[in-house]
C-alpha positions in Angstrom: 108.0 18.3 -99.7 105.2 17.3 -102.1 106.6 15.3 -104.8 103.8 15.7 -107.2 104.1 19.8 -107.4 107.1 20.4 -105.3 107.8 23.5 -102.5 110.1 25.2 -101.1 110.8 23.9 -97.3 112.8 25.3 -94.4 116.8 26.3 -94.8 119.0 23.8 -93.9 122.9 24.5 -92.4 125.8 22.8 -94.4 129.4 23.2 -94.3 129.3 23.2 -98.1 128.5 26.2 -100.0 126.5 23.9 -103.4 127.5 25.6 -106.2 126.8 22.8 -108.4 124.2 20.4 -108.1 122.7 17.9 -109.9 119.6 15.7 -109.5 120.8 12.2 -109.6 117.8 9.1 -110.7 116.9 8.3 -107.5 116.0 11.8 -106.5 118.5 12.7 -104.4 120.4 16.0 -105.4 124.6 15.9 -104.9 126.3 18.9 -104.0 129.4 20.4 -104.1 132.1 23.6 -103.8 134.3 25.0 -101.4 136.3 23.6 -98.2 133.9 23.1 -96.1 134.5 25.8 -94.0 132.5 28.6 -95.4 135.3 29.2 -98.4 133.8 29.3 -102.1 137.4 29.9 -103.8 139.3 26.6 -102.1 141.7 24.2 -103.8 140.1 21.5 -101.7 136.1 20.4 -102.8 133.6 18.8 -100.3 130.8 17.0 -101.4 127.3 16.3 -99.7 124.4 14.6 -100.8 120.8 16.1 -100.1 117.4 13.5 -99.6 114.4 15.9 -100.4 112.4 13.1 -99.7 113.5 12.7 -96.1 115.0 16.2 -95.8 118.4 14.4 -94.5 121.6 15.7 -95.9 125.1 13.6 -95.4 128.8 15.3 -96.7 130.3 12.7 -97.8 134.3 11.7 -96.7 135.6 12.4 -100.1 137.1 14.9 -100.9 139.7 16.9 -103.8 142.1 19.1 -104.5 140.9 20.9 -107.1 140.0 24.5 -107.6 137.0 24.6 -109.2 134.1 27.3 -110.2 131.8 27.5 -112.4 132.1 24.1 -113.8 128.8 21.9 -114.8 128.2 18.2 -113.3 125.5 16.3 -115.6 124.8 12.0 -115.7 126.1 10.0 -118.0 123.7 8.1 -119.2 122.9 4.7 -119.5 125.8 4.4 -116.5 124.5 6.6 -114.1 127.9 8.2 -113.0 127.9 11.6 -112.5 130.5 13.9 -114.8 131.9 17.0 -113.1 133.8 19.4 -115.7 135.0 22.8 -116.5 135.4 25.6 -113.9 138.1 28.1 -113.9 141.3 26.0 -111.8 
């Protein structure tokens, strides 16, 4: 990955379908959606974390029962937390 232009690099396999992301400071992007198991509408959300600078991706152990789609995730500022809202559950 070129960090000065950027590029697209090779698909990588996840349990977790991202269908919301956001870039946190350090550059690392967190992801999540779904069960882990290939399921987009689950009551139970997975969560991974994706390194473009290493290409490395971890999921993470967390996880919570909530049914959400379509929501938003941005940074608070100033604390650095990330705020996950809204969906349709």
């Amino acid at each position: 990955m070129n960090a000065v232009t950027g590029d697209w690099g090779n698909v990588f396999d996840t349990t977790i379908i991202g269908i919301h992301q956001v870039m946190m400071e350090d550059g690392r992007v967190l992801y999540w959606g779904g069960d882990g198991n290939g399921n987009a509408f689950s009551n139970t959300q997975k969560y991974g974390i994706f390194d473009p600078s290493t290409g490395e991706h971890e999921i993470l152990e967390a996880d919570h029962v909530v049914r959400m789609f379509c929501g938003a995730g941005v940074i608070i500022p100033v604390t650095d937390k990330v705020l996950s809202a809204g969906g349709n559950g």
